[in-house]
Structures are given as structure tokens and as C-alpha cells.
N, C-alpha and C positions, 0 to 999 in steps of 0.2 A: 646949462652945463654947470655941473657943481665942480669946485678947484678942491678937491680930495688931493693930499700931500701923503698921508699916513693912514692908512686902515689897522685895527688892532683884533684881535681876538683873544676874548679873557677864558683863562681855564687857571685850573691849578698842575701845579709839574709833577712829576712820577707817574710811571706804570699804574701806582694804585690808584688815581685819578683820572685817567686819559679818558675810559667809559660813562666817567659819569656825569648826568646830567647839566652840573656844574660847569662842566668843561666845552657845551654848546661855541659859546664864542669862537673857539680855539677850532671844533671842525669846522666851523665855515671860513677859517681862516686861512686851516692847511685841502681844505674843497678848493679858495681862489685860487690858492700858490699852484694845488696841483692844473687847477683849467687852466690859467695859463702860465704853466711850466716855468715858473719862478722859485726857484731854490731856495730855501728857509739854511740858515748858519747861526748856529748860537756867537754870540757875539755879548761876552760882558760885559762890556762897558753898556750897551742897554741895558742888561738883564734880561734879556729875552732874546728868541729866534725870531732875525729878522730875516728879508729880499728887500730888492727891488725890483722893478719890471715896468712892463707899459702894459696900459689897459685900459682899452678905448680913446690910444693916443695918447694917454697923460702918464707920467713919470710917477710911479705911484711908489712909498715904501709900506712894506709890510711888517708886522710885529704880535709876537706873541710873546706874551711875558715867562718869564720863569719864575716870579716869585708869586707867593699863594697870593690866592684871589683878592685879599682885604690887602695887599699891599701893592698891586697893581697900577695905580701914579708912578710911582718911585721907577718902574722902566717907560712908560706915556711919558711921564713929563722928561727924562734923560734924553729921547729921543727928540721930542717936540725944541728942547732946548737946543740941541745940538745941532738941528739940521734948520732952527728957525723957523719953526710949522707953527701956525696960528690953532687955536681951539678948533673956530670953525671949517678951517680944513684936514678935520680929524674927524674918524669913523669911528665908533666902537662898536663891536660886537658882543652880546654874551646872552645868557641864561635869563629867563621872562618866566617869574614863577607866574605871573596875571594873567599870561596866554593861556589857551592852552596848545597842547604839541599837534604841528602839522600849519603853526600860523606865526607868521613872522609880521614884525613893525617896523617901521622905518619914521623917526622923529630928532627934531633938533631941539638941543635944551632939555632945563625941567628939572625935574625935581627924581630921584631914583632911591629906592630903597635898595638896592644890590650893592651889595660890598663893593666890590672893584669899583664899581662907578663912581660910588660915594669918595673913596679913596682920593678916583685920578682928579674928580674936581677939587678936591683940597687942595692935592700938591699942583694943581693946574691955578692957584691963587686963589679958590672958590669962585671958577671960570666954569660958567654949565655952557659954553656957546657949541660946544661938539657935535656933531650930530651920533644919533645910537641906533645901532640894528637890534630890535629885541628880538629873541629866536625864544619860541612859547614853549615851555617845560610842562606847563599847569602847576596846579597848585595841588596840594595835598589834604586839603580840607581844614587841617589844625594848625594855627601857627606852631604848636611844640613839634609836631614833627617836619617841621619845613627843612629842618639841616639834614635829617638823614633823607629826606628826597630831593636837595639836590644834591648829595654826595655819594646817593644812589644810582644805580646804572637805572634807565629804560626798560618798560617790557617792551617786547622785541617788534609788539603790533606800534607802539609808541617811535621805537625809536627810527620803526620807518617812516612817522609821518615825521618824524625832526628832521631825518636826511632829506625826505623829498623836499621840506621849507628849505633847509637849507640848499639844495641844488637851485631852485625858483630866488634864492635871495643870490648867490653868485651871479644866475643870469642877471637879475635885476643891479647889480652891480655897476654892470658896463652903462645900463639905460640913466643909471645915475650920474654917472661921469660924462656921458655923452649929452642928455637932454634935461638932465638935472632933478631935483627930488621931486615935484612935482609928480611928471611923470614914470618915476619910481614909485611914488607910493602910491599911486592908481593901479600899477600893475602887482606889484606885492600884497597889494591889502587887499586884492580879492581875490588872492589864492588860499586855496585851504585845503591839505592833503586828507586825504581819505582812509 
């Protein structure tokens, strides 16, 4: 059984981001809220739309940040401070330019080249002990154009294999909480949408 306190979903705020690839974290975040029907409220003092709820019996908070992507600690660590939640009972969600889309990961620790990640371990003390859902975007071939794909939306065959990982990474959610990562990543890691 893994003791998840806080699951996050990173994205960037406004309308003009909501679609794009960048912002993955964020729908598998408002996917959990809405399977189990746990209402998201912005709430400033984190900086982000949070809930809470139960899920698979455990007292879970949820969090989406509001400020852009590279500044994403700054409401992780507000929250993490405030309610007394340890690294390692903390999820994050977000964007896997190394996947590709329709393949999600499930890892603790390490090393991450994503902004927000990069971020929340700094103001996290340079603490990697979190665990991370990576939701696979792909990659775009050239690093120069890595920023406008993921600030770009999905084509449309793409962004059904994100939703379907992401539906399989919600399910996979609960198997987390309840039986622990283990057998989460056995079930995650060998889905691959089509």
C-alpha cells in the first residue's frame, strides 16, 4: 500500500494552454477529480486548484498549480508545508517528452529534465524522494523545437492515445494506494494505447 497524501498535476494556466501537450499532468488530474467526483477550488494560498477526497480509502489531497510550469514547487512545496506531507508521500503528474503518447510511467526519485519537476525539487530542499507519473507526449526529433511541441496541442490520432494512458493511469491510481507501486507499475507499464 503506498501512503499518497498529495497527488499533483502540472500544466500551465489560461485558456491558451489548457490543450496543450504541456498541460498532460493537469488532465490526468482534473480525469481523477472528476472519477471520483471530488471538486477542485482555487485556493491562493497554494496557488493552485485544489480537493480533497478519498480514494481507495485513503484521505488523498489534490493539486493543480496555477503558476507556469518552471514555477510549480512554489504551490508543491506551500501545500506539502502546510498540511505536513513528506516528499515521499507525494505524486506528481506531468508531460514525458521520452515517451511516446499512449505510454505512461510510474517512478520514484531521479533525476528529471522537466521544468516543473526540476523546480518542485529545489524548493522541495533538493528532495527527489516523490514519486512521478510520466504521461508520454514523444519527442519531436530536435531539441530546438522541443518548446513549441510541448506548448503545442496534439494531433487528434495522438491525443487519443494521451487520454486513453491517462484513463489506464487513473485506474491505476487506486491499485497504487491500495496495493502499492509495485503492483502499479506492472499494470501501467504494459499498457500501450493504440
Amino acid at each position: 500500500m503506498a501512503d499518497l497524501q498529495l497527488i499533483v498535476g502540472l500544466g500551465n494556466p489560461g485558456p491558451e494552454y489548457e490543450n496543450t501537450r504541456h498541460n498532460a499532468g493537469a488532465w490526468y488530474l482534473n480525469a481523477l477529480a472528476r472519477h471520483y467526483r471530488i471538486p477542485l477550488t482555487l485556493e491562493n494560498k497554494f496557488s493552485g486548484f485544489t480537493g480533497r477526497g478519498n480514494i481507495a480509502g485513503q484521505d488523498v489531497r489534490l493539486l493543480i498549480p496555477t503558476t507556469f510550469m518552471n514555477r510549480s514547487g512554489q504551490a508543491v512545496c506551500a501545500m506539502a508545508s502546510f498540511y505536513r506531507i513528506a516528499p515521499d508521500n507525494i505524486l506528481v503528474a506531468f508531460d514525458e517528452l521520452d515517451l511516446p503518447p499512449g505510454v505512461v510511467r510510474l517512478k520514484t526519485g531521479g533525476s528529471s529534465s522537466q521544468n516543473g519537476v526540476r523546480d518542485i525539487v529545489s524548493k522541495l530542499a533538493n528532495c527527489k524522494d516523490f514519486h512521478r507519473l510520466r504521461i508520454g507526449i514523444g519527442h519531436p526529433g530536435d531539441k530546438h523545437k522541443v518548446t513549441g511541441h510541448v506548448l503545442g496541442k496534439p494531433r487528434p490520432e495522438e491525443q487519443q492515445q494521451i487520454e486513453a494512458a491517462i484513463d489506464e493511469a487513473v485506474r491505476c491510481t487506486e491499485i497504487l494506494l491500495k496495493d502499492g507501486m509495485t503492483r502499479a507499475m506492472n499494470r501501467l507499464h504494459s499498457f500501450k494505447a493504440e
